[in-house]
The first five atom37 places (N, CA, C, CB, O) and aatype in JSON, in Angstrom:
{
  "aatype": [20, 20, 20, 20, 20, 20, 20, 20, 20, 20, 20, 20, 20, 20, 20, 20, 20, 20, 20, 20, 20, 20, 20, 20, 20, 20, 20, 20, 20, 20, 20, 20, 20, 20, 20, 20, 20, 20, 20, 20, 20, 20, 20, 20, 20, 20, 20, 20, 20, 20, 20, 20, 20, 20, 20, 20, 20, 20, 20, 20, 20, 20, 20, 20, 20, 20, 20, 20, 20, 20, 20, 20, 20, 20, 20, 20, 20, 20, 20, 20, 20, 20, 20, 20, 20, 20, 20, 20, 20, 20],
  "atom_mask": [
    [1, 1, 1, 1, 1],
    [1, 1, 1, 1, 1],
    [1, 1, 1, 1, 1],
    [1, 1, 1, 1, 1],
    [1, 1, 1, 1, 1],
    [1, 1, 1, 1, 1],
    [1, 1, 1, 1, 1],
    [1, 1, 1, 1, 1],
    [1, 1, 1, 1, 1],
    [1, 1, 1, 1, 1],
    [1, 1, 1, 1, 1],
    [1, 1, 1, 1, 1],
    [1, 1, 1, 1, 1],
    [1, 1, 1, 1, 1],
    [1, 1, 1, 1, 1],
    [1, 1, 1, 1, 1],
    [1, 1, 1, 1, 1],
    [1, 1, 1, 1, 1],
    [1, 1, 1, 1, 1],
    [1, 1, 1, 1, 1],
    [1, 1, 1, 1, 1],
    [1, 1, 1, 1, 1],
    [1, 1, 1, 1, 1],
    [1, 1, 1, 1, 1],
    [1, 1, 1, 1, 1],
    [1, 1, 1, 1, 1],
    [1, 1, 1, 1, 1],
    [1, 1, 1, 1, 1],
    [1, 1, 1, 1, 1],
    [1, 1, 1, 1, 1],
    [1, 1, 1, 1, 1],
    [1, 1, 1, 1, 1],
    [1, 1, 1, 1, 1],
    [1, 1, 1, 1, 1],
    [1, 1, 1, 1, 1],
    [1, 1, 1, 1, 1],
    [1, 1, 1, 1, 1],
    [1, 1, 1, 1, 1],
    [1, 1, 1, 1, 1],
    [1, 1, 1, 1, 1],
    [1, 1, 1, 1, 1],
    [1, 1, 1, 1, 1],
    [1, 1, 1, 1, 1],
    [1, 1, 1, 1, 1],
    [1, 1, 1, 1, 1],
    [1, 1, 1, 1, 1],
    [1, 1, 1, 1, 1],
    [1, 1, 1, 1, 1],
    [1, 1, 1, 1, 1],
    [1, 1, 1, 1, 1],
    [1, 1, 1, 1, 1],
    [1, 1, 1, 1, 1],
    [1, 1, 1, 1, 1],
    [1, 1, 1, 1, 1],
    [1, 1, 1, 1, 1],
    [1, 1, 1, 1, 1],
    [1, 1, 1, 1, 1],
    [1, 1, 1, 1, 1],
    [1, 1, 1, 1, 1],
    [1, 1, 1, 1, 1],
    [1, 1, 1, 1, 1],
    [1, 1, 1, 1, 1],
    [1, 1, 1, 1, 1],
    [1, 1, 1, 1, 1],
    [1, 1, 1, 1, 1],
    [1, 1, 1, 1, 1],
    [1, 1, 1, 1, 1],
    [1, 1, 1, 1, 1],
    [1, 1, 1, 1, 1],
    [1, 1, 1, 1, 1],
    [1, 1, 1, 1, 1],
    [1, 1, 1, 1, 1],
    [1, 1, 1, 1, 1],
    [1, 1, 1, 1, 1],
    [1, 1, 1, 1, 1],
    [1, 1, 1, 1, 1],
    [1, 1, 1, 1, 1],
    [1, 1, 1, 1, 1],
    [1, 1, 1, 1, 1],
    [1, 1, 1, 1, 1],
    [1, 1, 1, 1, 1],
    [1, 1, 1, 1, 1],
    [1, 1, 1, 1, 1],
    [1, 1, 1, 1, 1],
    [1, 1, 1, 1, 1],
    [1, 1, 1, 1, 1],
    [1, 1, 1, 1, 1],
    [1, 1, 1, 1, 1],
    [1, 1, 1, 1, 1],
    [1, 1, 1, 1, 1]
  ],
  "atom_positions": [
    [[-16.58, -16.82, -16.18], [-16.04, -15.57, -16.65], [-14.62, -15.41, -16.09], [-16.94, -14.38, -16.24], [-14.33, -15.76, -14.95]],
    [[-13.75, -14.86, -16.97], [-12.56, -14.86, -16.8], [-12.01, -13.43, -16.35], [-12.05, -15.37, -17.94], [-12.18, -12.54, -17.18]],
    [[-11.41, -13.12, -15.24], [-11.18, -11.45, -14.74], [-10.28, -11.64, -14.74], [-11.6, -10.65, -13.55], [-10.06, -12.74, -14.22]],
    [[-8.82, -10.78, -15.31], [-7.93, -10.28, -15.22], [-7.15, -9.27, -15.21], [-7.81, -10.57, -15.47], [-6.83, -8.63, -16.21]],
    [[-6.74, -9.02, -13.94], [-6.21, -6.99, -13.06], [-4.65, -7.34, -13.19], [-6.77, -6.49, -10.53], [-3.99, -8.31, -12.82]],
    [[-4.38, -6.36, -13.74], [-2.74, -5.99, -13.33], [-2.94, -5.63, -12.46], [-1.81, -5.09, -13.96], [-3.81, -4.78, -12.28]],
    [[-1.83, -6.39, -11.06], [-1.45, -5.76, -9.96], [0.18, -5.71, -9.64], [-2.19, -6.4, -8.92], [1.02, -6.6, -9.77]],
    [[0.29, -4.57, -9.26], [1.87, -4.61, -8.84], [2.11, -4.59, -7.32], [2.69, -3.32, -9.45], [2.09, -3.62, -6.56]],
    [[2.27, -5.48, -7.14], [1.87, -6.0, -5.7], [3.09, -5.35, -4.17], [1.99, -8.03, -5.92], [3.17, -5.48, -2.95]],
    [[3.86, -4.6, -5.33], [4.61, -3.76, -4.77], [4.85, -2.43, -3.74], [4.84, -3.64, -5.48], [5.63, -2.04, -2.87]],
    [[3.36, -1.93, -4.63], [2.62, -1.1, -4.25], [2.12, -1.14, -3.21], [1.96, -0.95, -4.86], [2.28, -0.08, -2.6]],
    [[1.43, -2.07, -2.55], [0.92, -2.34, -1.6], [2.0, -2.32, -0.5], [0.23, -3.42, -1.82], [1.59, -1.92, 0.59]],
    [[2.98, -2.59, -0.56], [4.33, -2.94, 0.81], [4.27, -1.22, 1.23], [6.58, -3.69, 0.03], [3.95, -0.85, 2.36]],
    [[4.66, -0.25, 0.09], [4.25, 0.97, 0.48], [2.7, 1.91, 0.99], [4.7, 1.38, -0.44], [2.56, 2.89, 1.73]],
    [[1.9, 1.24, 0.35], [0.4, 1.27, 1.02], [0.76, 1.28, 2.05], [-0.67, 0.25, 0.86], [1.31, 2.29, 2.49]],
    [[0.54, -0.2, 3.04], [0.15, -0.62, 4.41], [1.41, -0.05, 5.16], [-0.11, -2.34, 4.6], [1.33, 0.11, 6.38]],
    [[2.67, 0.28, 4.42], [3.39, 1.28, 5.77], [3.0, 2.57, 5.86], [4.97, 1.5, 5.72], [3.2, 3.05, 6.98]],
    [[2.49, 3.33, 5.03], [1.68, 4.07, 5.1], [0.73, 4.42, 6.06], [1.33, 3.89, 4.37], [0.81, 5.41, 6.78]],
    [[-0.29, 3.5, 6.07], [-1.86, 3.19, 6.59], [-0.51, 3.0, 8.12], [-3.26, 1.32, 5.65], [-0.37, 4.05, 8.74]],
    [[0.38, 1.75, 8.67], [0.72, 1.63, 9.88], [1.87, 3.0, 10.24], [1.27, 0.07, 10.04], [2.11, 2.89, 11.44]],
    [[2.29, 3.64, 9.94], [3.26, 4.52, 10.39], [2.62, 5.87, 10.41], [4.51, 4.48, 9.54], [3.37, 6.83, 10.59]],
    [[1.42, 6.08, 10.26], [0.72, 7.18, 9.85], [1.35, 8.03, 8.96], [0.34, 7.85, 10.83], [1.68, 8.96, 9.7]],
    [[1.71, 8.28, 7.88], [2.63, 8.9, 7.2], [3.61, 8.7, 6.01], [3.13, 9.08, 7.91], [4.07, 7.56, 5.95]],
    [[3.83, 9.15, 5.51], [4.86, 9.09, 4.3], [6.43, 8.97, 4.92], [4.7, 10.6, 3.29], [7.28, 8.1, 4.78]],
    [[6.43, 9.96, 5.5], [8.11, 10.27, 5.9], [8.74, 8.83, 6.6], [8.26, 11.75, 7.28], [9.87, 8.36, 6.43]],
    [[7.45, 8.23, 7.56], [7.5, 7.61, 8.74], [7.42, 5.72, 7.87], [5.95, 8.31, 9.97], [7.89, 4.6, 8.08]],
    [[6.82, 6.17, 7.2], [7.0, 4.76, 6.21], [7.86, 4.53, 4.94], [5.73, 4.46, 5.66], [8.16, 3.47, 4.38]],
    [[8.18, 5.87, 4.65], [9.91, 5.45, 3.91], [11.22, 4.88, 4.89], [10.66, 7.08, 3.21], [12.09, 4.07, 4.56]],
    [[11.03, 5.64, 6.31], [12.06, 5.64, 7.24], [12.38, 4.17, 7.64], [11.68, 6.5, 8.45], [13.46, 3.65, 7.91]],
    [[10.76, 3.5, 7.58], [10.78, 2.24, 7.65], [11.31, 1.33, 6.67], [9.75, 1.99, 7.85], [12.05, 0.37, 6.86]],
    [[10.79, 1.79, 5.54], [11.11, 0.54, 4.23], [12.33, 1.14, 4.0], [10.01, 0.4, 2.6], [12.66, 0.93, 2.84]],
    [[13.41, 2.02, 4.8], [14.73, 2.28, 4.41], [14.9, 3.24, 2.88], [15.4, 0.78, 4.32], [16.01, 3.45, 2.4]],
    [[13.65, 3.74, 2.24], [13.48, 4.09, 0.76], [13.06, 5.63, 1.32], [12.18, 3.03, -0.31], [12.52, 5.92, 2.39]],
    [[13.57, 6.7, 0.02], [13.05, 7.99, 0.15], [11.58, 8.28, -0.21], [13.85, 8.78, -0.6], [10.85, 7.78, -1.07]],
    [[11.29, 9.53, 1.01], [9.84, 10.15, 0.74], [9.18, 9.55, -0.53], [9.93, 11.81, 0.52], [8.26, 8.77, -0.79]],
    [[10.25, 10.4, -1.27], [9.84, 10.13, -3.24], [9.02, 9.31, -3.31], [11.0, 9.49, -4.4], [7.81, 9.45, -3.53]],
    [[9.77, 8.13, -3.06], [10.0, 7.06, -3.29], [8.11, 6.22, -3.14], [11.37, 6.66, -2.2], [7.4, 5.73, -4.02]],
    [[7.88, 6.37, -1.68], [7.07, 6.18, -1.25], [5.6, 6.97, -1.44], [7.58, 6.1, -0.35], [4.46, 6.53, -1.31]],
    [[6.09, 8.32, -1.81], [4.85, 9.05, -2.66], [4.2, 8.77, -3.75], [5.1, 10.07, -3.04], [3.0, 8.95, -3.96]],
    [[5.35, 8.15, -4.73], [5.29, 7.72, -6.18], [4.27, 6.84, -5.9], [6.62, 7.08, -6.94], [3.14, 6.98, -6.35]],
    [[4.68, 5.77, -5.01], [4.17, 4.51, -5.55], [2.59, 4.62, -4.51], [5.47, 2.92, -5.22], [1.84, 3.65, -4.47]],
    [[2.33, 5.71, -3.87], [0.82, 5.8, -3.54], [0.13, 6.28, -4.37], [0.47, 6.44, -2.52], [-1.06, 6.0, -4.44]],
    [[0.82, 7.24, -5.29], [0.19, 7.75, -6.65], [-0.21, 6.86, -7.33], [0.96, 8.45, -7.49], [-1.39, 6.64, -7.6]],
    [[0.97, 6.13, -7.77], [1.08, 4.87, -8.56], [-0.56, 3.74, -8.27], [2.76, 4.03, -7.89], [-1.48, 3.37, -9.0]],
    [[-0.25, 3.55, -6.99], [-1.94, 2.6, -6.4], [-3.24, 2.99, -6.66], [-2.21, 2.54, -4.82], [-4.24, 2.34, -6.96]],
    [[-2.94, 4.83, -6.38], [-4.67, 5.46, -6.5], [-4.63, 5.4, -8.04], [-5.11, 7.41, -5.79], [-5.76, 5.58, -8.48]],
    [[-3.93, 5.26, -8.77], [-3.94, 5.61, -10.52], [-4.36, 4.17, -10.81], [-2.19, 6.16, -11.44], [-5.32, 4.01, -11.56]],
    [[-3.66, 2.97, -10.22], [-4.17, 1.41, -10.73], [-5.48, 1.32, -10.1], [-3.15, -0.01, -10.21], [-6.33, 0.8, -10.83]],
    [[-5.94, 1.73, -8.78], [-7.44, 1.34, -8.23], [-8.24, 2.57, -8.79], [-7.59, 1.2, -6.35], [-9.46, 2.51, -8.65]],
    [[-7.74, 3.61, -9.38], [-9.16, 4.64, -9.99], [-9.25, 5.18, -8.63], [-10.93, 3.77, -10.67], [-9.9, 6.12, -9.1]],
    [[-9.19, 5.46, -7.41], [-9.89, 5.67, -5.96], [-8.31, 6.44, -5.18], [-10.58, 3.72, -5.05], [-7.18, 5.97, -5.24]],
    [[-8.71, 7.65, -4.54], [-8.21, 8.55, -3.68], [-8.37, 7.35, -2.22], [-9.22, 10.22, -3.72], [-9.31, 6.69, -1.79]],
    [[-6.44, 7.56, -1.64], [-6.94, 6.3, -0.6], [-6.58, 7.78, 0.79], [-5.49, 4.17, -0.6], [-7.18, 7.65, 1.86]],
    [[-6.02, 8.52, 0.69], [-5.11, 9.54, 1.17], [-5.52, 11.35, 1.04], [-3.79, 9.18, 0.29], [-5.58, 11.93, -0.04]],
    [[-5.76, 12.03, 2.38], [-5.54, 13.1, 2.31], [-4.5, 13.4, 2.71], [-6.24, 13.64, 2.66], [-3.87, 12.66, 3.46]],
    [[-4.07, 14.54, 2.32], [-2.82, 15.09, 2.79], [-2.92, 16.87, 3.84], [-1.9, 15.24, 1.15], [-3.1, 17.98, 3.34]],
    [[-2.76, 16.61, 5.03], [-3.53, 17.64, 5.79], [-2.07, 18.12, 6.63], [-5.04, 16.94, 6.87], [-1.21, 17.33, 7.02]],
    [[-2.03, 19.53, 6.76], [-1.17, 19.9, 7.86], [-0.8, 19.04, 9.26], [-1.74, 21.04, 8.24], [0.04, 19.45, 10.07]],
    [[-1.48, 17.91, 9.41], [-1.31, 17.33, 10.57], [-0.96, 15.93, 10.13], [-2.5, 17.48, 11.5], [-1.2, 14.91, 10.77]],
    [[-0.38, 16.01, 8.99], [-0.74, 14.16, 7.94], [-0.98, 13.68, 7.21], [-1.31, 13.38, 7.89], [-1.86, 14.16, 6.5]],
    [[-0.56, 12.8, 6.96], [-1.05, 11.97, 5.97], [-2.24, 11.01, 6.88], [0.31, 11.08, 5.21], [-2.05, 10.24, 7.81]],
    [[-3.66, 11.46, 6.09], [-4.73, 10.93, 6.55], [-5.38, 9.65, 5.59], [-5.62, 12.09, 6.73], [-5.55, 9.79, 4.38]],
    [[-5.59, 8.82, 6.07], [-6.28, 7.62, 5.1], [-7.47, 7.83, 4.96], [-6.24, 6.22, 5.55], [-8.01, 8.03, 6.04]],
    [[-8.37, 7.9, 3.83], [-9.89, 8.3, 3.71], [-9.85, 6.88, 3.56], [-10.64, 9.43, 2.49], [-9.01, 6.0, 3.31]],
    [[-11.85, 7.05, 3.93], [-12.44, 5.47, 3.98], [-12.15, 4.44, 3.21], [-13.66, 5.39, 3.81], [-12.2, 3.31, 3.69]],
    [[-11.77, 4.68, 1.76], [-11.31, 4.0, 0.7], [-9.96, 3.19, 1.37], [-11.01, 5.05, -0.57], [-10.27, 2.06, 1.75]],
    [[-8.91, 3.45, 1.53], [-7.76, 3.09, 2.46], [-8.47, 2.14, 3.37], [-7.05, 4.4, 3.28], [-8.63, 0.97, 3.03]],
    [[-8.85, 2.57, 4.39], [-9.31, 1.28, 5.44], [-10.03, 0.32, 4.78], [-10.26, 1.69, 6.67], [-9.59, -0.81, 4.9]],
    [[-11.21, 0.48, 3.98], [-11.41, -0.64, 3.45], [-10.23, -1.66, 3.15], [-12.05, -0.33, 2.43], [-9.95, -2.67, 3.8]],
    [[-9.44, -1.03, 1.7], [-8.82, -1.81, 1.24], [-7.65, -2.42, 2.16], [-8.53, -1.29, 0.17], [-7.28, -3.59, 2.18]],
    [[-7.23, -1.51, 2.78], [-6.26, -2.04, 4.1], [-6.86, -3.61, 4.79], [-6.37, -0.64, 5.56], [-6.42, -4.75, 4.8]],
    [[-7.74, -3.12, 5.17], [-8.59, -4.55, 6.03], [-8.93, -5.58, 5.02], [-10.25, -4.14, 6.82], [-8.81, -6.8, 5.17]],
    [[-9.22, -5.16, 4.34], [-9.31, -7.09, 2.58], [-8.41, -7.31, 2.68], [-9.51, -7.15, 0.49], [-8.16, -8.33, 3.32]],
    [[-7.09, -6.36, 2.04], [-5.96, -6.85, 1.66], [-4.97, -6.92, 2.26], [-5.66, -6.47, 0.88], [-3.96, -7.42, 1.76]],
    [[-4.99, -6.47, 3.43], [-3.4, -7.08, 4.12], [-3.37, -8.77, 4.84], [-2.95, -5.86, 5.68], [-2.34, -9.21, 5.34]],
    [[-4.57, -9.52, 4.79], [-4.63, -10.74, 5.26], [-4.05, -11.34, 4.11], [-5.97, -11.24, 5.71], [-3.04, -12.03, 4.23]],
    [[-4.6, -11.14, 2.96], [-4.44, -11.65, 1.3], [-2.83, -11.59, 1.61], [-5.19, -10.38, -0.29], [-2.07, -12.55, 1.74]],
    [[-2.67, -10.88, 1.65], [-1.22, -10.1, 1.5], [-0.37, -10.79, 2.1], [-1.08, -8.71, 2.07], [0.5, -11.38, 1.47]],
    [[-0.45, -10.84, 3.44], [0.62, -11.46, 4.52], [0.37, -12.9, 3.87], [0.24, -11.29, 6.47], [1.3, -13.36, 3.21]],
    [[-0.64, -13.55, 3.98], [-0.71, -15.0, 3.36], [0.01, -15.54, 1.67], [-2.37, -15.21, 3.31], [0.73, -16.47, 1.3]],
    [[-0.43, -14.77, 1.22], [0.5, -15.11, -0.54], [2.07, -14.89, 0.11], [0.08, -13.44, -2.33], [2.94, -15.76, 0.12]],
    [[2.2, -13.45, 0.68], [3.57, -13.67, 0.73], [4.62, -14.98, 1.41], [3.82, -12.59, 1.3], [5.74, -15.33, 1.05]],
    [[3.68, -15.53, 2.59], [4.11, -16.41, 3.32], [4.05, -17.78, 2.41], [3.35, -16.38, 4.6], [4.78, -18.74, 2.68]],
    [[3.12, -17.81, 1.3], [3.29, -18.87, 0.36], [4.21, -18.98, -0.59], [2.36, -19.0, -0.21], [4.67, -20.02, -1.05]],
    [[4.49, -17.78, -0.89], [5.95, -17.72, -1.45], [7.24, -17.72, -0.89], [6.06, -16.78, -2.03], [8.32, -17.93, -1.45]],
    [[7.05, -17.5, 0.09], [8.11, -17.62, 0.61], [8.49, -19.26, 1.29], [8.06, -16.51, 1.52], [9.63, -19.72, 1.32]],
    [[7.27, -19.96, 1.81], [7.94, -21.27, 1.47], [7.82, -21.44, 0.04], [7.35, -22.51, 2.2], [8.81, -22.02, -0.4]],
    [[7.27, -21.25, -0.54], [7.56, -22.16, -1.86], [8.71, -21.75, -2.16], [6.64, -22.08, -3.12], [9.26, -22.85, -2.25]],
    [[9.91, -20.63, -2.49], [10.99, -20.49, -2.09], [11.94, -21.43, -1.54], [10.83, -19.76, -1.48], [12.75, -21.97, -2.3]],
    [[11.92, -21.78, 0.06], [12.25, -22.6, 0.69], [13.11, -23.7, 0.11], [11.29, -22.9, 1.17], [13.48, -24.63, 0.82]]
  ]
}
């Protein structure tokens, strides 16, 4: 059987600063990109996975269980493809 997902794998660079900076503000500041910027494209992720990864609470941006899951699969995936592209690059 043949499965095929659009992923914009883009999305994810803003995910996991997210999930590590606790925050929106704190993970645009990082990727050098505005709030906006970084809001959009968490919208953007919960709209491609169907699944709420994020509350948004007076004290934060909180990751619900959905988030850690996917955080912990996919940032190994993640760091590794990228490092394959990037030698293949090379």
């Amino acid at each position: 059987m043949n499965i095929y997902v659009a992923v914009n794998l883009n999305l994810y660079k803003y995910f996991f600063a997210v999930i590590e900076e606790h925050g929106v503000t704190k993970a645009a500041n990082r990727l050098g990109v505005r709030q906006s910027t970084v809001s959009y494209s968490i919208h953007a992720l919960q709209r491609e996975l169907g699944v709420e990864l994020f509350r948004i609470t007076r004290g934060g941006t909180v990751p619900l269980q959905s988030a850690v899951i996917l955080y912990r699969q996919i940032k190994p995936l993640y760091l590794n493809m990228m490092h394959h592209i990037a030698e293949f690059m090379e």
